[in-house]
N, C-alpha and C positions, 0 to 999 in steps of 0.2 A: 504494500500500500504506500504509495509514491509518498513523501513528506514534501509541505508547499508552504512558503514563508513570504509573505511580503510587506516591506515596510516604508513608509514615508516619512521620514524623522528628521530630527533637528540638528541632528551631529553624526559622525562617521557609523557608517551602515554594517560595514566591514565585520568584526566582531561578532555584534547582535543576529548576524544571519546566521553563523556559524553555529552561535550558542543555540540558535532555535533548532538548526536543522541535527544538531545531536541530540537532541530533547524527543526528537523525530525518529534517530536510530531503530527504534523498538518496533519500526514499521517494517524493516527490509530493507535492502536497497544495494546497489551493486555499481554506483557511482553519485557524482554528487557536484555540483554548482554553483554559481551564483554571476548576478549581473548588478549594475548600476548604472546611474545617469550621470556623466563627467563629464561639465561643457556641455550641456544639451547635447550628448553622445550617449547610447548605452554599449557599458564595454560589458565582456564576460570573463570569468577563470571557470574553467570545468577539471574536472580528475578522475577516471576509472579508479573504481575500488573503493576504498574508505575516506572518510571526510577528514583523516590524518594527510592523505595523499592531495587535497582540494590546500590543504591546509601550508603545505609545500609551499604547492604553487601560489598562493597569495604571501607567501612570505621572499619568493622574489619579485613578485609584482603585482604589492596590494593594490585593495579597491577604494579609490577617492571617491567615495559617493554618500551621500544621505538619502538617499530613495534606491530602495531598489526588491531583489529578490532572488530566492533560495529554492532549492530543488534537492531531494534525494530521488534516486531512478532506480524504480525496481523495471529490469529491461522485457519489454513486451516484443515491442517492433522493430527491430536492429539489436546486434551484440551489443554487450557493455562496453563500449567505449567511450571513449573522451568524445569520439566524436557523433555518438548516438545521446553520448550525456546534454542533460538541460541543464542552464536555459536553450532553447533553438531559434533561432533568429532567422526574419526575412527582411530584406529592404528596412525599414523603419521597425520592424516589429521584434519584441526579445518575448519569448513566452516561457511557463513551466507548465505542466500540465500531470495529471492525475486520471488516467482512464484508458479507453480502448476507444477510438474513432473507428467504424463498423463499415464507412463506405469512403476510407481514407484513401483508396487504390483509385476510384472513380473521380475524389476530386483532384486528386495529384496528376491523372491525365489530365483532368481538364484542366489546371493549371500550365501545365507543361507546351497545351493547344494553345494557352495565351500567351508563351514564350517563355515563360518561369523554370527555373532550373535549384536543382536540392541536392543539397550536400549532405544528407544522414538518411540513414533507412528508419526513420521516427514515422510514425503517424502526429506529432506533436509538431512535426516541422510545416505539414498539410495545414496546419492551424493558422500558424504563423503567418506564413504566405497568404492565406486566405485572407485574412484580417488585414493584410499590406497592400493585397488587391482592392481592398473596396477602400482603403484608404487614398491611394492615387486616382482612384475615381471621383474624388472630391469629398469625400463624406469625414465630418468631424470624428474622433476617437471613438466614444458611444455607438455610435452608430453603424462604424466598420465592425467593432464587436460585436453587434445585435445582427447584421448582416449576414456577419459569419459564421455564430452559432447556428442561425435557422438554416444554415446549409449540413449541418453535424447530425452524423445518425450515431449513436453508442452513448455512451456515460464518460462523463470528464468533471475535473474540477481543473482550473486554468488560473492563471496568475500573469499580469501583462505589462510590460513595459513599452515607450514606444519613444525613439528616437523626439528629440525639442519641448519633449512633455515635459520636466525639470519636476512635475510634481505630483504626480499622475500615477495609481498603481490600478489598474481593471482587473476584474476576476468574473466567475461563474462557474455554477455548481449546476450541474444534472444525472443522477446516479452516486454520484461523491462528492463527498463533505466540503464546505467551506466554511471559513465561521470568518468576521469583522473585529477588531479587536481598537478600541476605542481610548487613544491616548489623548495626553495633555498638549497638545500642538503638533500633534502625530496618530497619524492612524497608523490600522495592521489589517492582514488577513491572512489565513493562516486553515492549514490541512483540519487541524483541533484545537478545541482550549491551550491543548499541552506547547501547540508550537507559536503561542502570541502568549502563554503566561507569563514569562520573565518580563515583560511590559506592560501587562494592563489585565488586571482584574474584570473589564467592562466586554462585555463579550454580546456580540448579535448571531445569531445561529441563520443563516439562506434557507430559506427553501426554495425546492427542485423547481430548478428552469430559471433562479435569481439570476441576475448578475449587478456587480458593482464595480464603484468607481472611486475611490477615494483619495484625499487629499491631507494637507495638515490638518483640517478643520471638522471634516465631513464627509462620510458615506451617502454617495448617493446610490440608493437599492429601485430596483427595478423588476418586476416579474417577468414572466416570460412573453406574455401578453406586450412589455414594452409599459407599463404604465409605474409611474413612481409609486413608494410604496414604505412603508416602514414596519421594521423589526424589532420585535423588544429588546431591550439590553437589559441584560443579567450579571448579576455581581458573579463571579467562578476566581472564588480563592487559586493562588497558584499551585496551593500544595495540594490540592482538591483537583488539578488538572487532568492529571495521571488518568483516572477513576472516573472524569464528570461525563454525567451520563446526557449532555448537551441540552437540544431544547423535546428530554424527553421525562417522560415521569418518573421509569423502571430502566436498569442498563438490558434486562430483556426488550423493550421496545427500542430502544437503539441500536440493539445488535440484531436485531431481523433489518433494519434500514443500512444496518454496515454489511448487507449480503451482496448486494455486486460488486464492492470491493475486494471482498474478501473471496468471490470465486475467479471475478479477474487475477486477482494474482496467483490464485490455486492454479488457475489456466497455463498462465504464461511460466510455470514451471515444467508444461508438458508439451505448448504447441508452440513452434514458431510461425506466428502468421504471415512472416514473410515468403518462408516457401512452402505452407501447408501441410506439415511432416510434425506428427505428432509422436513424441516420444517419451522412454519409459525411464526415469532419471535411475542413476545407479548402473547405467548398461547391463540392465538384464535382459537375456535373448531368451524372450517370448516366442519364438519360434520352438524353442524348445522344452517349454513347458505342455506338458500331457494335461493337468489339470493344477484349480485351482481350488484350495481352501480358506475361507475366509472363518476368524474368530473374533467375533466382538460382542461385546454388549449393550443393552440399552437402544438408544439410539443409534449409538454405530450399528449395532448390529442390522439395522433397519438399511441403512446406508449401503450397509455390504448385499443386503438381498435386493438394490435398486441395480448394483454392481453386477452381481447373477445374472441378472436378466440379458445385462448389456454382455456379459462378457461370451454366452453362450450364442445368441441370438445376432450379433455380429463378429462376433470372433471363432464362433464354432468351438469355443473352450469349453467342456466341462466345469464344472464352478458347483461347488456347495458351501452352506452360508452355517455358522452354528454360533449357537450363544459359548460364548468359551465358557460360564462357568459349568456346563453341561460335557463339555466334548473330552476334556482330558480324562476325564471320571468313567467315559465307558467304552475307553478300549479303541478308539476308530481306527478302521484298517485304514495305515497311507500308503501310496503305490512311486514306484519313482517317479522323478519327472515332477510332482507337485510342488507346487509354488504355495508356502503358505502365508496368508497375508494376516496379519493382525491391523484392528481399525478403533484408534482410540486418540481423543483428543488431546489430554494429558500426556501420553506413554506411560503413564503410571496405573492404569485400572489393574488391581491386582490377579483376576481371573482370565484377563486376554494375557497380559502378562505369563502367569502360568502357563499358559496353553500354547503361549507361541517360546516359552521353553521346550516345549514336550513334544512341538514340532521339530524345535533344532537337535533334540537328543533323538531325535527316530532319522536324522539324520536329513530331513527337511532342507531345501535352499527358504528364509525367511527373508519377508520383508514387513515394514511397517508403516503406513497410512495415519501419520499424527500431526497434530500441531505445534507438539512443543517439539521444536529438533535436538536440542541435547537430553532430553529422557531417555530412561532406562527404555524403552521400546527401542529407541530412534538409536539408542550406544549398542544393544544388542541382537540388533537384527542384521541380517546380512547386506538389506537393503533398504535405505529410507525414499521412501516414498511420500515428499513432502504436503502437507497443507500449509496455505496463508492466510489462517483466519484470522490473527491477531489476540489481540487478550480476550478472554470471553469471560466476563465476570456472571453474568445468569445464571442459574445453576441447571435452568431447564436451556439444553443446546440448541443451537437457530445457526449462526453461519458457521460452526463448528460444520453440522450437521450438513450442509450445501456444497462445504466446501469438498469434506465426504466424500460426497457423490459427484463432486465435479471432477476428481482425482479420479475416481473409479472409472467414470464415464471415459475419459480422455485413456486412462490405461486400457479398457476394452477398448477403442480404435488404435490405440500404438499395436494390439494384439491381433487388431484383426489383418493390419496394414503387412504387420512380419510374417503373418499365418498364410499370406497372398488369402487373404480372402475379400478384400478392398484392393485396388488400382489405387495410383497416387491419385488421379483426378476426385476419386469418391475420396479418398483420406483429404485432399484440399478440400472440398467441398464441405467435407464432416466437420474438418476446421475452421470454415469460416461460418457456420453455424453456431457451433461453441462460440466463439470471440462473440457472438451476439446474446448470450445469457444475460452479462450481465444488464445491459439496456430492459430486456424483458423484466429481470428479476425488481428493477427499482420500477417497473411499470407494474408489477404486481403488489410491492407495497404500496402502491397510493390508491389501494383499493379499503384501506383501513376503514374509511366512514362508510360505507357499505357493510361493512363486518360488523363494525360498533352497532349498526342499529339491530343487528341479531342479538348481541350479546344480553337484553334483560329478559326474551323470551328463553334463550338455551341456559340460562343462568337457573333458572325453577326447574329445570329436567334431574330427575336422581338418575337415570340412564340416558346414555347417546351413544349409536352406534355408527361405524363410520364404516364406506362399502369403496372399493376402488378395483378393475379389476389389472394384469400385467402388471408394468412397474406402480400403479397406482396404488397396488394394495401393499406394497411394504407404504408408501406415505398413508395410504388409513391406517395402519399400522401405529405412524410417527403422529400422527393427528391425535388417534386417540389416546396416545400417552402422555403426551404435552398437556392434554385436558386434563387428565388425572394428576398428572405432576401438581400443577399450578393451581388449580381451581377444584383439585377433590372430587368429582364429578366423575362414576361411575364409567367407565368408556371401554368398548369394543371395538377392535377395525376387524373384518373379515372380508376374505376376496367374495366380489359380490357373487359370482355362482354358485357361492355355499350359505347365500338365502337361505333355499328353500332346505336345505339340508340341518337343520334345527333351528337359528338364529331367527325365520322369520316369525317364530312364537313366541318371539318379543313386542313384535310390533304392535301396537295402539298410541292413540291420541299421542299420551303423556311419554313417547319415547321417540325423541326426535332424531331422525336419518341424515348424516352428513354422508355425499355422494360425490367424489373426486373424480370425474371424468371429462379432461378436456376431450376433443373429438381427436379419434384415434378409429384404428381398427378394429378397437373391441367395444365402440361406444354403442352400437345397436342394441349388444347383448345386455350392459350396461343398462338401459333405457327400459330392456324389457322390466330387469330386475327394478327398478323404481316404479314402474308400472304395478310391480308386487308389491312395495312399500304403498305408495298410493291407494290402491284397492282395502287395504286392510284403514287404513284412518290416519297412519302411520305420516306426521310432517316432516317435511324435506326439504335439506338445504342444500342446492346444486350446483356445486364451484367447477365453472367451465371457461370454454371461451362463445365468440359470439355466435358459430355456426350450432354447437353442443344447445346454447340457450335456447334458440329458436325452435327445439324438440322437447323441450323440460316438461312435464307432466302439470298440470291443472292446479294451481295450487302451491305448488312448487317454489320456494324464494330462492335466488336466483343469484349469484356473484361469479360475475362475468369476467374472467383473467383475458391476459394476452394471447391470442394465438400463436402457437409455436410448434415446430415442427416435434414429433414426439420424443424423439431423442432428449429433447431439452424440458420437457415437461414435469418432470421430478424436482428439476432447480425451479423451474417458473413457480409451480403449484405448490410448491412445499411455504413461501410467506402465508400466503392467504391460511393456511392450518394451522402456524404458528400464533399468527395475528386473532384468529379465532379463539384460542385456547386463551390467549393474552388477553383480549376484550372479556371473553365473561370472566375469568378470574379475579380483574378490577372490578368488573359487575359485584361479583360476591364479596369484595377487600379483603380477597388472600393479598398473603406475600409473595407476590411477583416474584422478587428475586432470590426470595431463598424459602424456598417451600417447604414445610415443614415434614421433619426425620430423612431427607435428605443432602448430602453431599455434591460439590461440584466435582471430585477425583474420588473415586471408590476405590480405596489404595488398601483394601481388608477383604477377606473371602466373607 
């Protein structure tokens, strides 16, 4: 999760970027920058590698400036280089940027037709340029910005400098974070709290599609619409940064909205979208893997049965999925060739733990699917198989849980690709589909007030059962447990053709049907089985997209996600069950974030 700093201030810049963007380290990052305005000039120092190495290079040729901005690069779209590193400059324009641009190849032709030429393989540098084009068109700074973004398909958060502006720092947030940072003859803006705290307690949090402009004096905030606008500002102690849960109520409602962030960078550990070759970190050769075992718990283990689906279904892999704290205890025969994966956020749960021991003593190749990378998982596995979800303070999982299944997904196509069972065209193809999750996945949280007005009828249900079928039914799975976690609330998921197979002599009035089927191949059968809930009294809550809606049964309340193609549906559809389980729980005033007789690391059998 890229780190973004900018500041307008009254004395040398130099320092103050530096100190913000180590403040930032805890995001990732694989190089690192910074620019200012000198002489109505903006110059840049960039450095692959560590912010020791950025740090070099300004110490042979610091930055005279009082305005400017910082960048750490976690790399998506070109190698780590200096010279993939931000900021990336065109003509007049210096940018940093936070995100994945989704039709950066389309506009960078069309740039290229208007005679524009690019020095880095970024999709951040498409930005740049764009913004320099509508500048030379006549148009004042504002408005080559607004220009520009309405040309932008994907998630970004940006930071902008521009050649004669002396005082001038622009930003925008869509998908990823931005927050204003309100000083005494100085403004900021900045990735979080944590990277404008050293400066300013007074904090305004963007919302999606903002952008701004600030100066010594004044933020000016803008919607996406283009109309002026204002944000509250909130005191956020410094030491409170770390931890602050922005402009939300619970750190679980912030961390479903940190989910495109957090599977963009899960991504860009396995694909390069420059040339569409998705790969499996650790050089492990998939090609020769016979089968796969997956061991987790909880919610991982939810994650790894989304994995199954994908790993057989296009990889042609064999895959079985088991709760670890079940599997070591009854003997399972393993065969060569297995690949055994443990899937745990911490690397500390102590039953995957176990179990992906008792894989390595039967003499197993292991690998581990976690977030924290120097845990005991991540030290003793043969292979780490990384997540970028960042700190997840909740104790009920949400980008932990996304990021998961974004790993998994991306490892069944590196598997299918070595298996030849994908062409490189379909493996490009498959990856330029990925690189669009995260755009969908922040268009699926802004489906919250739709959700909220469900939350104080499903709030009075002592049961809820949730039906999905394919990958859908490991997420009723993950649905219905979040409910339980958080809100106490009685909860089933069953794959929906096992209705009629006892589960539907539940059904009345008072036991309402959560049905996860965006449109897929299996949504007819789906349809029928709600047509079974329906018939009996049974209410039903039908989270699809807009084709799925238009067939929803009589009655039916109705929350309409993004369409997407089905591969990606598990990341798409997994907010809206998060956010559901999140809303009645506040309905009822549980504890959101720490749910009671549970743990965030289950580090005990």
């Amino acid at each position: 999760m890229c780190g973004i700093i900018g500041i307008v201030g009254t004395h040398s810049v130099q320092e103050r970027l530096i100190d913000s963007l180590k403040r930032l380290e805890y995001r990732g990052y694989d190089s690192a920058g910074v620019a200012g305005v000198t002489d109505g000039r903006v110059v840049r120092r960039r450095a692959a590698g560590k912010i020791r190495a950025l740090e070099d290079v300004l110490a042979e040729s610091p930055l005279e400036a009082t305005v400017g901005i910082g960048h750490t690069r976690w790399a998506t779209h070109g190698a780590p280089t200096t010279r993939n590193a931000h900021p990336q400059e065109a003509g007049r324009v210096t940018l940093v940027h936070n995100g994945i641009i989704e039709n950066y190849a389309e506009l960078r032709e069309a740039l290229k037709a208007r005679g524009r030429t690019f020095e880095s393989d970024t999709d951040t540098e498409v930005i740049a340029s764009l913004i320099d084009f509508e500048l030379s068109s006549g148009k004042p700074p504002l408005e080559a910005l607004k220009a520009a973004l309405d040309q932008l398909t994907g998630a970004y958060a940006i930071g902008v400098l521009i050649d004669g502006e002396d005082s001038l720092v622009m930003g925008a947030r869509k998908g990823s974070p931005l927050v204003v940072g309100y000083g005494d003859g100085e403004m900021f803006i900045g990735s979080d709290a944590l990277a404008v705290g050293p400066f300013t307690s007074r904090i305004a949090y963007l919302e999606e599609g903002d952008y701004v402009a600030i100066d010594h004096n004044q933020a000016q905030i803008f919607n996406e619409a283009g109309h002026r606008v204002e944000r509250d500002v909130r005191q956020v102690p410094a030491s409170a940064a770390l931890v602050e849960k922005g402009n939300y109520r619970h750190f679980m409602e912030k961390e479903i909205h940190d989910q495109p962030d957090a599977c963009q960078h899960t991504l860009s550990a396995y694909i390069d979208p420059t040339t569409g070759k998705v790969t499996a970190p650790g050089g492990v050769d998939l090609a020769a893997v016979t089968r796969i075992q997956i061991v987790a718990c909880g919610t991982a283990s939810y994650a790894g049965a989304i994995g199954r689906y994908l790993f057989e279904s296009l990889a042609g892999l064999p895959c079985d999925v088991e709760v670890a704290s079940e599997f070591r205890y009854r003997q399972p025969a393993m065969t060569p060739g297995t690949l055994a994966i443990a899937v745990s956020q911490s690397g500390e749960t102590a039953d995957t733990l176990a179990a992906l021991r008792w894989c390595k003593a039967q003499g197993l190749m292991t690998a581990a699917v976690v977030n924290v990378h120097e845990s005991t998982m991540a030290r003793e596995a043969d292979v780490l198989f990384p997540t970028h979800a960042g700190p997840e303070i909740g104790v009920a999982s949400t980008k932990a849980f996304t990021s998961q299944v974004a790993a998994l997904i991306a490892l069944a196509v590196a598997a299918a690709a070595a298996r030849g069972r994908i062409d490189a065209v379909e493996e490009a193809r498959i990856s330029k589909l990925l690189m669009e999750a995260p755009r969908l996945i922040a268009e699926a949280t802004q489906l919250e007030d739709d959700i909220r007005a469900l939350a104080p009828d499903l709030a009075r249900a002592r049961d809820i059962l949730y039906l999905g079928r394919g990958a859908m039914y490991p997420l009723a799975l993950e649905g219905a447990l979040k409910l339980k976690e958080i809100s106490y609330i009685h909860a089933e998921g069953y794959a929906a053709g096992e209705l009629k197979h006892g589960p539907i002599a539940l059904i009345e009035e008072a036991t309402p049907v959560i049905v996860i089927a965006p449109t897929d191949p299996l949504f007819e059968k789906t349809l029928s089985n709600m047509s079974e809930v329906a018939a009996r009294g049974g209410p039903i809550v039908l989270i699809t997209d807009a084709q799925g809606a238009r067939h929803a049964p009589p009655g039916a309340r109705v929350i309409v996600g993004p369409s997407c193609d089905p591969l990606l549906a598990p990341l798409v559809y997994a907010p809206p069950i998060q956010l559901l389980a999140y809303y009645v729980a506040v309905q009822k005033g549980a504890d959101v974030d720490q749910p009671r007789n549970l743990a965030k690391s289950v580090t005990v059998e």
